[in-house]
One Martini backbone bead per residue (centre of mass of N, CA, C, O) as a GRO file, in nm:
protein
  109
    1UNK     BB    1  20.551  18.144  16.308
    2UNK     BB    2  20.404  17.857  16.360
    3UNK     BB    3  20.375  17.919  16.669
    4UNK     BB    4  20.175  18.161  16.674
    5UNK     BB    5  19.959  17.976  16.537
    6UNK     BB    6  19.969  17.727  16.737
    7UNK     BB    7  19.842  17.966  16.981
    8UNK     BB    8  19.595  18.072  16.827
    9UNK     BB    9  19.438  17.788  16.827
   10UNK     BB   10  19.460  17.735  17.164
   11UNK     BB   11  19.323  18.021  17.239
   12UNK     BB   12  19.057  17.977  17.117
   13UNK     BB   13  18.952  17.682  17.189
   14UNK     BB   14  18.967  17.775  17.418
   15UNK     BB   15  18.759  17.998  17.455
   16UNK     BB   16  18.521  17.819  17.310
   17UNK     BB   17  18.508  17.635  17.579
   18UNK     BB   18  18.433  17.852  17.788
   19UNK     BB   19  18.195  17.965  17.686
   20UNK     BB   20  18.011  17.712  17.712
   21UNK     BB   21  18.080  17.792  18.061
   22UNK     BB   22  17.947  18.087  18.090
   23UNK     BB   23  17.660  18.132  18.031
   24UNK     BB   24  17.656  18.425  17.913
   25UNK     BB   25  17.842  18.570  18.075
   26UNK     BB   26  17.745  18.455  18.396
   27UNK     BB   27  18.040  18.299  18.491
   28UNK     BB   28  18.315  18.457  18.527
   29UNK     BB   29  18.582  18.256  18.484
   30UNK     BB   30  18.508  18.171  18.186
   31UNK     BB   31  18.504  18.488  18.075
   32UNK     BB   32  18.775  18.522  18.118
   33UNK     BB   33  18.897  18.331  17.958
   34UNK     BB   34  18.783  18.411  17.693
   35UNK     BB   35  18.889  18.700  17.659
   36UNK     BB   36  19.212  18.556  17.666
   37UNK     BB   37  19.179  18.376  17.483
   38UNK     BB   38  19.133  18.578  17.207
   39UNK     BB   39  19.324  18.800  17.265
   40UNK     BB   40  19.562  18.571  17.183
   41UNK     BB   41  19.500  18.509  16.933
   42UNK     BB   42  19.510  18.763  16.791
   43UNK     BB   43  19.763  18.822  16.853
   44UNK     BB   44  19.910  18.531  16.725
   45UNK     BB   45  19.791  18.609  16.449
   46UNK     BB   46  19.950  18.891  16.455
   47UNK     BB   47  20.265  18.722  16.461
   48UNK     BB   48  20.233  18.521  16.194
   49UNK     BB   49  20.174  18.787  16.002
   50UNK     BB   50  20.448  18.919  16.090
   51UNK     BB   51  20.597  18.649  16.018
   52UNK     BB   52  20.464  18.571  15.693
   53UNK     BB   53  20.215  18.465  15.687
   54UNK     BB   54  19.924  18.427  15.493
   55UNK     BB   55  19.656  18.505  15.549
   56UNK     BB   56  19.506  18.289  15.410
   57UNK     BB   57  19.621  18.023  15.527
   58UNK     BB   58  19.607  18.134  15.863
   59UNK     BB   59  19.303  18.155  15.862
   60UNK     BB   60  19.284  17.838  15.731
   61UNK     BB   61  19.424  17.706  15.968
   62UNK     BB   62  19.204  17.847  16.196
   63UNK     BB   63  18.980  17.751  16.137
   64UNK     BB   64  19.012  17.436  16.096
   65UNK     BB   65  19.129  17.365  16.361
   66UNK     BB   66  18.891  17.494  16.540
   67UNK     BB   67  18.670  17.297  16.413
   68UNK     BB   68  18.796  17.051  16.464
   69UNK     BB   69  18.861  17.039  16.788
   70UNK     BB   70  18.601  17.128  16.884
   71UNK     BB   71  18.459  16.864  16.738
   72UNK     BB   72  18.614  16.683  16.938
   73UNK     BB   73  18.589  16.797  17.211
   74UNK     BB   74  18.243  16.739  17.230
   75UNK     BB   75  18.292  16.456  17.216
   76UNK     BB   76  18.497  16.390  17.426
   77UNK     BB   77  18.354  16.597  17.676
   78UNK     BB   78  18.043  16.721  17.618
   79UNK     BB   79  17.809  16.524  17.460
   80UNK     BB   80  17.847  16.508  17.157
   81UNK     BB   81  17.817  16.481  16.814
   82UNK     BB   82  17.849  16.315  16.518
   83UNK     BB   83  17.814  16.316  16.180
   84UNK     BB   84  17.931  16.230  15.878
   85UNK     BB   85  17.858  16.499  15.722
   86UNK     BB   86  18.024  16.642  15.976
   87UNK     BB   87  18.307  16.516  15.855
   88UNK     BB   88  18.299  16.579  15.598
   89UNK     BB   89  18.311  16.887  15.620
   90UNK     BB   90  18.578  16.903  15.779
   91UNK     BB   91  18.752  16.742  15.567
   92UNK     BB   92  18.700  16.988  15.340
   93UNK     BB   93  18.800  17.225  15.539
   94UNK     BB   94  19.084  17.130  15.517
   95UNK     BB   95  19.146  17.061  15.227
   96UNK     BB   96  19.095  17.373  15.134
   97UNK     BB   97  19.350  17.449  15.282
   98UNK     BB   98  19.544  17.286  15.150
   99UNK     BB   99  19.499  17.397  14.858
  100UNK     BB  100  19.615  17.649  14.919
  101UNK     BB  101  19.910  17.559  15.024
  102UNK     BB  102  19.942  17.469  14.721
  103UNK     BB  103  19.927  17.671  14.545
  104UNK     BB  104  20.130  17.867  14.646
  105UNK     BB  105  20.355  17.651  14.629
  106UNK     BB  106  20.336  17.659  14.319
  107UNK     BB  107  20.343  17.996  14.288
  108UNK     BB  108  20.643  18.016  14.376
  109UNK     BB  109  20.754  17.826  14.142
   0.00000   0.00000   0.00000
């Protein structure tokens, strides 16, 4: 299950990226990739979710993953910045995700 949900995460994270270059849907091939990227995306977290994982989990661990990522990817390959206080936003949003994961699994036990 935690397999289709990082599938889910990097099906995203490049549709997010290929956005970038297609320029308004105006570039054939980066326009594909997006199609192509969320809907694996939406895809691979709905066998995530079919194989139980937790919706609020899923879509926190797919949100706060794609957040990080691709603020990672803006530095280091598009010449995008980060303030501090965007590094400490990302931080609390795994925060946030850690947070769930730890409520259930203390309300599981």
């Amino acid at each position: 299950m935690w397999f289709w949900l990082a599938g889910a995460i990097l099906a995203e994270v490049t549709g997010t990226v290929a956005l970038r270059f297609s320029e308004g849907f105006s570039k054939l091939w980066p326009s594909v990739v997006v199609v192509l990227g969320y809907g694996t995306a939406f895809y691979s977290l709905s066998q995530a979710l079919a194989r139980g994982v937790p919706i609020g989990v899923a879509y926190g661990i797919w949100a706060a993953a794609g957040v990080a990522l691709i603020a990672l990817i803006g530095v280091a390959f598009l010449g995008e910045s980060l303030s501090w206080v965007q590094v400490g936003g990302i931080v609390l949003v795994i925060a946030g995700v850690l947070a769930l994961e730890l409520g259930r699994s203390s309300h599981a036990a």
